[in-house]
Residue frames relative to the residue before (quaternion, step in Angstrom):
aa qw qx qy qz dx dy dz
X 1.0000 0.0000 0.0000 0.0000 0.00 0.00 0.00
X 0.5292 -0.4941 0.6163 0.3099 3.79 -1.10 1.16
X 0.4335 -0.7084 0.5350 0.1551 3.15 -1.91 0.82
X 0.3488 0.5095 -0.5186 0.5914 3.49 2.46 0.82
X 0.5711 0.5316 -0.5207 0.3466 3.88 0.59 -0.02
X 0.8309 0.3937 -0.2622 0.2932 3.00 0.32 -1.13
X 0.7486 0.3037 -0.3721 0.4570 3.68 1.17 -0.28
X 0.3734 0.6228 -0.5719 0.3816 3.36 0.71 1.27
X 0.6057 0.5126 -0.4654 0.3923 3.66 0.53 -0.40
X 0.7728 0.0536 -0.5675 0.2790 2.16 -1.80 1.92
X 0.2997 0.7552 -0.5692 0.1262 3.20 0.75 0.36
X 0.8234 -0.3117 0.2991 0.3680 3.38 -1.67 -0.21
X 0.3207 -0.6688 0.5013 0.4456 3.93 -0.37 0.57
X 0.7028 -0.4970 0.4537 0.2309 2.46 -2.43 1.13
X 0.3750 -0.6746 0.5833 0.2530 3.62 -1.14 0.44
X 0.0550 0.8518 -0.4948 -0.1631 3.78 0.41 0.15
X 0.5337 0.6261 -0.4025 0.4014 3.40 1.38 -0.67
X 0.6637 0.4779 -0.3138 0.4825 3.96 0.82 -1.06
X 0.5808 0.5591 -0.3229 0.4958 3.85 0.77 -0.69
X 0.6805 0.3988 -0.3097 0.5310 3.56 0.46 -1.14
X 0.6682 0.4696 -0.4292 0.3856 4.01 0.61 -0.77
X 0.6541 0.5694 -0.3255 0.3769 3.09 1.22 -1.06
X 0.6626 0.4716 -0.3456 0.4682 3.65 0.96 -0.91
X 0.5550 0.5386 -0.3845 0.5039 4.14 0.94 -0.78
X 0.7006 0.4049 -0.4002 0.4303 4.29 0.77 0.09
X 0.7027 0.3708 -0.3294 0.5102 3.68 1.35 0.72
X 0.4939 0.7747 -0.1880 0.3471 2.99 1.90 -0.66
X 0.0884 -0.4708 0.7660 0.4287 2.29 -0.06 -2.75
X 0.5696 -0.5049 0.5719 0.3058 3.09 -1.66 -0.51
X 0.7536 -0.2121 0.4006 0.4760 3.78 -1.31 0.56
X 0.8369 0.2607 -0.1439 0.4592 4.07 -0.22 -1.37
X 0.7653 0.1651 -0.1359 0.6071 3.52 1.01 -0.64
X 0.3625 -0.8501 0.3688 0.0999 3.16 -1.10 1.93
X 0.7052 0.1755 -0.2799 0.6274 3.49 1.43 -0.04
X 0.5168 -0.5335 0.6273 0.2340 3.40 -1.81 0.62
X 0.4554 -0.4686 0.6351 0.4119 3.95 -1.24 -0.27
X 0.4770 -0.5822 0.5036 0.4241 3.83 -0.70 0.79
X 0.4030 -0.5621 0.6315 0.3504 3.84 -1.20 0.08
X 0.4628 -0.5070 0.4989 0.5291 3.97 -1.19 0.44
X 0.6742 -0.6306 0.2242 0.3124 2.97 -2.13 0.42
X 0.3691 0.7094 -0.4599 0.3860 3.41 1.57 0.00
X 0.7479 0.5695 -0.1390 0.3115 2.99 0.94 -1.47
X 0.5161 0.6873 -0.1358 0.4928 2.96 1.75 -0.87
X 0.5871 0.6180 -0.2003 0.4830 3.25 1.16 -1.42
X 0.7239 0.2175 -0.2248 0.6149 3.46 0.26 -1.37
X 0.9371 0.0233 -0.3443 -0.0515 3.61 -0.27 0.61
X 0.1279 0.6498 -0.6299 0.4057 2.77 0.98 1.99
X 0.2810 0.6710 -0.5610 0.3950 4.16 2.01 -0.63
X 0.8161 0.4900 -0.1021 0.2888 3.01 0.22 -2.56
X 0.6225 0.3450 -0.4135 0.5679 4.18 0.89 -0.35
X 0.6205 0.3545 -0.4962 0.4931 3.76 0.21 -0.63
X 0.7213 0.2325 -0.5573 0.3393 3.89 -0.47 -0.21
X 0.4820 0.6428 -0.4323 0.4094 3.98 1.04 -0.90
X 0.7409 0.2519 -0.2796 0.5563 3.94 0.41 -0.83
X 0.6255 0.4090 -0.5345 0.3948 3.52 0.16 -0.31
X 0.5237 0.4983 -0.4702 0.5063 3.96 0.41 -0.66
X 0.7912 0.5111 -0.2341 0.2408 3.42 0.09 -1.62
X 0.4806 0.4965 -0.4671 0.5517 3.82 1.42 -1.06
X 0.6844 0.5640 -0.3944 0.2407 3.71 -0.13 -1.25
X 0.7422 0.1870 -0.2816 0.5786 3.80 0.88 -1.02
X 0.6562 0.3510 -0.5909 0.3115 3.64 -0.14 -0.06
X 0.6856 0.5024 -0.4073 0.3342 3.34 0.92 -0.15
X 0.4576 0.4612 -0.3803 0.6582 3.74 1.38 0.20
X 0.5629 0.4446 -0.5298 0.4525 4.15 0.55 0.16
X 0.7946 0.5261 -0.1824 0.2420 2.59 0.59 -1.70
X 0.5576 0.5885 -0.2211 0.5421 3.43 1.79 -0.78
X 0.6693 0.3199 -0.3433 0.5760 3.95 1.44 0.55
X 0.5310 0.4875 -0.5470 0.4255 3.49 0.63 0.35
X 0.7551 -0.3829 0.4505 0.2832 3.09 -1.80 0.12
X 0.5443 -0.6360 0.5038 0.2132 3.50 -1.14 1.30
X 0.8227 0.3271 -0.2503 0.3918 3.33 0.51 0.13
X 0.4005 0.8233 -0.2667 0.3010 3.12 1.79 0.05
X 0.3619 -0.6768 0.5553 0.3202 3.72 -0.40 0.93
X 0.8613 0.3054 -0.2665 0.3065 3.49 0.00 -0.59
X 0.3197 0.6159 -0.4501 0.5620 3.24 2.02 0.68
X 0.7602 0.3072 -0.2464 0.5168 3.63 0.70 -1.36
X 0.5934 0.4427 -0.4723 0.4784 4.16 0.49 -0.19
X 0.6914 0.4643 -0.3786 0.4038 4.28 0.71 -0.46
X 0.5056 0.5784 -0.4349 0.4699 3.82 1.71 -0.63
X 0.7602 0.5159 -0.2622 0.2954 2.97 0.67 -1.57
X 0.4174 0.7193 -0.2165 0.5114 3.44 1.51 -0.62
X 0.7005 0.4283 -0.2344 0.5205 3.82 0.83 -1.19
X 0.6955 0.4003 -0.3011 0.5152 3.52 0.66 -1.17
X 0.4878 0.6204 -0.4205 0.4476 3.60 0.78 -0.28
X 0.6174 0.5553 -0.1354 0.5405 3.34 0.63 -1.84
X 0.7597 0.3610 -0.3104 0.4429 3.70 0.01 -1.11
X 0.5761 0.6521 -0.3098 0.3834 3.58 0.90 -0.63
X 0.6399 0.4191 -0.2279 0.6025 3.30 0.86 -1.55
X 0.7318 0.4717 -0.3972 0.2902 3.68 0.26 -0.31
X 0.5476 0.5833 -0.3255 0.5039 3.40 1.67 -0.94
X 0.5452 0.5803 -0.3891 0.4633 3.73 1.01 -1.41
X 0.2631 -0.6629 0.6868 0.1399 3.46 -2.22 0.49
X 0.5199 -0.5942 0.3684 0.4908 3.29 -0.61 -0.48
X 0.4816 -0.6986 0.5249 0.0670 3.68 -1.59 1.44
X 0.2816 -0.4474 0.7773 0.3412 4.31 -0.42 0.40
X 0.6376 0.5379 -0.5305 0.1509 3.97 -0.30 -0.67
X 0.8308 0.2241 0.0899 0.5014 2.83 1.44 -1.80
X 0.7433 -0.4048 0.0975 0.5236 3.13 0.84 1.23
X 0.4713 -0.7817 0.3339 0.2351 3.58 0.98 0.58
X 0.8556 -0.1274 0.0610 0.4980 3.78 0.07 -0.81
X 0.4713 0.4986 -0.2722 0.6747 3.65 1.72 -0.44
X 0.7888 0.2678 -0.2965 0.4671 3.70 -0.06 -0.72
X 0.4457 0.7189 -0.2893 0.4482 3.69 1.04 0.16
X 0.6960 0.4887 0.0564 0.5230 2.59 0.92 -1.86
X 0.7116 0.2991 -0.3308 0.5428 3.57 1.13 -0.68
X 0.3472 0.6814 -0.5253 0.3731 3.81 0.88 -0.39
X 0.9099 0.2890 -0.1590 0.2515 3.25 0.21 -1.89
X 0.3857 0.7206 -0.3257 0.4753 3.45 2.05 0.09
X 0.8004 0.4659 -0.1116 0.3603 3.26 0.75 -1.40
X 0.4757 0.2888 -0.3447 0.7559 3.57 2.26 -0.09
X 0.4998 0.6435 -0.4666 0.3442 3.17 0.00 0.17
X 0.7354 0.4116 -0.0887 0.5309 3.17 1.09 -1.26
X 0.5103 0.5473 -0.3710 0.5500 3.55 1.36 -0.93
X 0.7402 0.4309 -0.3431 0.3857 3.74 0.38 -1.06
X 0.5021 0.4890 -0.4674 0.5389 3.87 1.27 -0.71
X 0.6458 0.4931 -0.4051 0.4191 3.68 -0.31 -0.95
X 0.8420 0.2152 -0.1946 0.4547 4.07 0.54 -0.80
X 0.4058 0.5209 -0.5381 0.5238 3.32 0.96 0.56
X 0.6767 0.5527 -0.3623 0.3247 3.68 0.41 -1.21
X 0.6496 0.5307 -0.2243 0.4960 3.24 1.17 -2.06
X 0.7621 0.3959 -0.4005 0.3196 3.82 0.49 -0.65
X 0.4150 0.8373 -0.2534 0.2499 3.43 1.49 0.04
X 0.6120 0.5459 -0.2788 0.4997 2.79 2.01 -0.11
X 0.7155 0.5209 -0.2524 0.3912 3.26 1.30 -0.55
X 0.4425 -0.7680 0.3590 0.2925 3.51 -0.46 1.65
């Protein structure tokens, strides 16, 4: 565990419901697979708004994940998830891959992977 994990505990609960809206304005929604890009202003403030959503977010699933069992797949599929997450955060945007929109979806789409394992680790005391 990172030594930004450990003096985060207790912060403020996570909001997953605002994150997930935020990720459904590059997305789409669950039923509809693409969103209309946002302009680029717009754009701007919200890849702002997923990079602070995943940076909060690596921090607690990685303090869940750091209470499950050592042998736990879904201990080792939520780490793997962070370094994922940390990756997409280090990354910029590529002309290769869709430049600032495809960026922008990268970090939506761990985003969401990381909502989904925050929830799932919610069971574990």
């Amino acid at each position: 565990m990172s030594a930004t994990a450990r003096n985060v505990s207790g912060a403020a609960a996570v909001d997953l419901a605002a994150m997930r809206e935020t990720a459904v304005l590059v997305l789409g929604s669950e039923a509809r697979s693409h969103a209309l890009p946002p302009t680029p202003m717009g754009l701007d403030a919200v890849t702002e708004s997923l990079r602070k959503h995943l940076e909060r977010l690596v921090v607690e699933v990685e303090l869940k994940a750091a209470r499950m069992p050592k042998d736990s797949v879904a201990r080792y599929c939520a780490i793997a998830c962070v370094g994922e997450a940390q990756r997409k955060l280090s990354a910029g945007p590529s002309p290769r891959f869709g430049g600032d929109i495809g960026h922008a979806r990268r970090l939506a789409r761990v985003l969401r992977a990381l909502c989904e394992h925050y929830e799932s680790a919610a069971d574990t005391p």
